[in-house]
Residue frames as qw, qx, qy, qz and C-alpha x, y, z in Angstrom:
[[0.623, 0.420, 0.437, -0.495, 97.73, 21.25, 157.92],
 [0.357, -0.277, 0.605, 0.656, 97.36, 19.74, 154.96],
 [0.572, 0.592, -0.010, -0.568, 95.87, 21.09, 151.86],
 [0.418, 0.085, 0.827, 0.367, 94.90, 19.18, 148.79],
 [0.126, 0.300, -0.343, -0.881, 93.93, 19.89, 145.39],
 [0.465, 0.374, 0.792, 0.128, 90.75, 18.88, 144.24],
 [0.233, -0.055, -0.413, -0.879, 88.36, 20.07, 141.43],
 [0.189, 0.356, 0.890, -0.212, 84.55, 20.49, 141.57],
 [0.096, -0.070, -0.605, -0.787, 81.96, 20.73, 139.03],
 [0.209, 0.610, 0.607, -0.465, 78.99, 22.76, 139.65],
 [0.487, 0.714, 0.354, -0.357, 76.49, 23.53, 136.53],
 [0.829, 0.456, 0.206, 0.250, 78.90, 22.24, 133.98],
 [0.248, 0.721, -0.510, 0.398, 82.16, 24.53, 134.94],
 [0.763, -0.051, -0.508, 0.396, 85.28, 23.00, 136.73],
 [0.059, -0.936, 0.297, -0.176, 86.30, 24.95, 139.35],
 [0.817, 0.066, -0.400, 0.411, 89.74, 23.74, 140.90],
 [0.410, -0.836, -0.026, -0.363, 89.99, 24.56, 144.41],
 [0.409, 0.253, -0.719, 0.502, 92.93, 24.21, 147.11],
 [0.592, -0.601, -0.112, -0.525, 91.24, 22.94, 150.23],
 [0.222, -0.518, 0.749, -0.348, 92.41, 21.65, 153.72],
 [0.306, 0.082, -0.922, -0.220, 92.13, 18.09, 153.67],
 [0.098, 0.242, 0.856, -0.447, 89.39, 17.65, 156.85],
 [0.277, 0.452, 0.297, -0.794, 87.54, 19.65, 154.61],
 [0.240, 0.223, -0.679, -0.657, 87.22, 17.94, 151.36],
 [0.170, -0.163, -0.825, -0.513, 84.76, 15.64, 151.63],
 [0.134, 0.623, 0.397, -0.660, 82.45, 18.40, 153.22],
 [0.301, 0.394, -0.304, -0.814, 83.29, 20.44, 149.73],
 [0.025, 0.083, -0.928, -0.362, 82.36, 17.26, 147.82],
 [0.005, 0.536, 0.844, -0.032, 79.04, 16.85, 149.26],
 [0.245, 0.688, 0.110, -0.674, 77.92, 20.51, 149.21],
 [0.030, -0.290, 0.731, 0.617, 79.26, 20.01, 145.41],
 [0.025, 0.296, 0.937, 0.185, 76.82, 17.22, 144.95],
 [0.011, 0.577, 0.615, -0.538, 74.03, 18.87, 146.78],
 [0.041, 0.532, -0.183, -0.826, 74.72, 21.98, 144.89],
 [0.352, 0.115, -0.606, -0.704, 73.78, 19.97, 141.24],
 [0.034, 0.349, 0.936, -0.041, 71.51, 17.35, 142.82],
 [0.150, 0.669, 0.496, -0.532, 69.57, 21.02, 143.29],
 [0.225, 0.359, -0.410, -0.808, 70.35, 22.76, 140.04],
 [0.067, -0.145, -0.961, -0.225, 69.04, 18.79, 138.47],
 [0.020, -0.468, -0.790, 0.396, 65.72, 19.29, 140.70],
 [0.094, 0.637, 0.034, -0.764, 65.18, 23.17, 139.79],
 [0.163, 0.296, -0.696, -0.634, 65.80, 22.36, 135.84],
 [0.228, -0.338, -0.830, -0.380, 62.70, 19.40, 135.65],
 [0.073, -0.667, -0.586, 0.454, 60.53, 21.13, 138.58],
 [0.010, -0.822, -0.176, 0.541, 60.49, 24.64, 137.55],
 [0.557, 0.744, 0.257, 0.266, 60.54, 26.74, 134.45],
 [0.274, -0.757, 0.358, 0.472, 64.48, 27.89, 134.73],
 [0.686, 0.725, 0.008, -0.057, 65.58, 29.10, 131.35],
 [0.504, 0.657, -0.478, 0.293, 69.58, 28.40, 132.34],
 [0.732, -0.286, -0.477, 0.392, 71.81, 27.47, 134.80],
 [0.188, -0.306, 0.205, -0.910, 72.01, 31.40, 136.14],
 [0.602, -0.320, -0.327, -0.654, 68.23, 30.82, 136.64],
 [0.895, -0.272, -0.353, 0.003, 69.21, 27.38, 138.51],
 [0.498, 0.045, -0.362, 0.786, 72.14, 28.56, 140.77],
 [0.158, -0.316, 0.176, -0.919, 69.93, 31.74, 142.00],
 [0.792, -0.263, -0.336, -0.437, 67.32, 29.41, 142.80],
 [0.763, -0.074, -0.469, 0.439, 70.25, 27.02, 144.81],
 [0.244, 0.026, -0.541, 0.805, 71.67, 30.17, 146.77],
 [0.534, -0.488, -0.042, -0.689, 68.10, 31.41, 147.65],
 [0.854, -0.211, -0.475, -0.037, 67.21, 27.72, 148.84],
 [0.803, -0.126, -0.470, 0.345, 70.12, 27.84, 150.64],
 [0.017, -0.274, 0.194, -0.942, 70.77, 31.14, 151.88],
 [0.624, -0.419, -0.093, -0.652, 67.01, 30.70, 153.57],
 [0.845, -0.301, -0.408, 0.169, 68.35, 27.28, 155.26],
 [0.345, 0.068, -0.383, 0.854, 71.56, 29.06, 156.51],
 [0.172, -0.406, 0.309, -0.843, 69.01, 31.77, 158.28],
 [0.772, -0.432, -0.227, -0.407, 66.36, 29.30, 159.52],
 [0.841, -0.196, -0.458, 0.211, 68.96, 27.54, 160.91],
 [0.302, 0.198, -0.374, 0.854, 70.99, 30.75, 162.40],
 [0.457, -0.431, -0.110, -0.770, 67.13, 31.85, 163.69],
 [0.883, -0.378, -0.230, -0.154, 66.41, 28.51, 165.60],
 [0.782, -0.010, -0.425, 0.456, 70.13, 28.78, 167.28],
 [0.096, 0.415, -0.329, 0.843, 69.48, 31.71, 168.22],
 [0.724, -0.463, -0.194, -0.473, 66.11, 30.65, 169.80],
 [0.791, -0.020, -0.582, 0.186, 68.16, 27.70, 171.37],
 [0.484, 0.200, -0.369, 0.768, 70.66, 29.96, 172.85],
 [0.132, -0.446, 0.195, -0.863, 68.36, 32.01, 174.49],
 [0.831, -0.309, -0.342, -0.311, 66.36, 29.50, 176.05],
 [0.722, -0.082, -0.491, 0.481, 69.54, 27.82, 177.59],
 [0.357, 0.262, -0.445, 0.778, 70.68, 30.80, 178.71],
 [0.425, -0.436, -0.049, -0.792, 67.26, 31.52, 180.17],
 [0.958, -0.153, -0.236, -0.049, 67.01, 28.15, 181.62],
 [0.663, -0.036, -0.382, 0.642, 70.98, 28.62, 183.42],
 [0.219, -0.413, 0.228, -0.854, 69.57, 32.45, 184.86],
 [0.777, -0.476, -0.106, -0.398, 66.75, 30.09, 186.50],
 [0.886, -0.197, -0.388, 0.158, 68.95, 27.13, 187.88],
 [0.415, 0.232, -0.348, 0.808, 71.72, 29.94, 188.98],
 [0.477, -0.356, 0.312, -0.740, 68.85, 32.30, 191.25],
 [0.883, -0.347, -0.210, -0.237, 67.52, 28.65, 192.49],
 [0.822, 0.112, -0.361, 0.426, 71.37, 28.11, 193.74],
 [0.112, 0.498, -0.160, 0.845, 71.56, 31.08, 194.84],
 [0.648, -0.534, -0.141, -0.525, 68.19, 30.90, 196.90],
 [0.913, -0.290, -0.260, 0.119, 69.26, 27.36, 198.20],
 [0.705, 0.025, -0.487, 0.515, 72.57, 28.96, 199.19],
 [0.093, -0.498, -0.010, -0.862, 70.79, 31.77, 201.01],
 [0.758, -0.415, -0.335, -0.375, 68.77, 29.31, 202.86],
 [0.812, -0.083, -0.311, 0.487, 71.67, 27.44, 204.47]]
């Protein structure tokens, strides 16, 4: 696997990160994301630093990460409720026969 070195720069600090290559320009765009929201948070809202804006980013995002772990779980149970029905109808049909 290879790993490459990159740097990214969230709320004016570098960090410099060692990252597997399929995965850099994933980090890059969270990167972006990451100040496109600090940018948004700083002219929308009365944040007095970039603390202020970065607690504001991992709420934001911390609340996507659960809505989205909430609605997969919804998913998942559905399917699996939906393959308990189509298995006892197979079942039925192979009861008939």
């Amino acid at each position: 696997m290879e790993v490459r070195r990159i740097t990214i720069n969230i709320a004016g600090r570098v960090y410099p990160l060692n990252v597997p290559a399929a995965e850099e320009e994933t980090l890059r765009r969270v990167g972006k994301q990451i100040e496109n929201m600090i940018k948004d948070f700083e002219q929308n809202f009365d944040v007095r630093d970039k603390q202020d804006a970065l607690a504001m980013c991992a709420l934001k995002l911390g609340t996507n990460a659960e809505v989205v772990a909430l609605n997969y779980d919804k998913t998942l149970h559905a399917a699996n409720e939906r393959l308990s029905q189509i298995t006892q109808s197979l079942n039925d049909i192979k009861e008939i026969k």
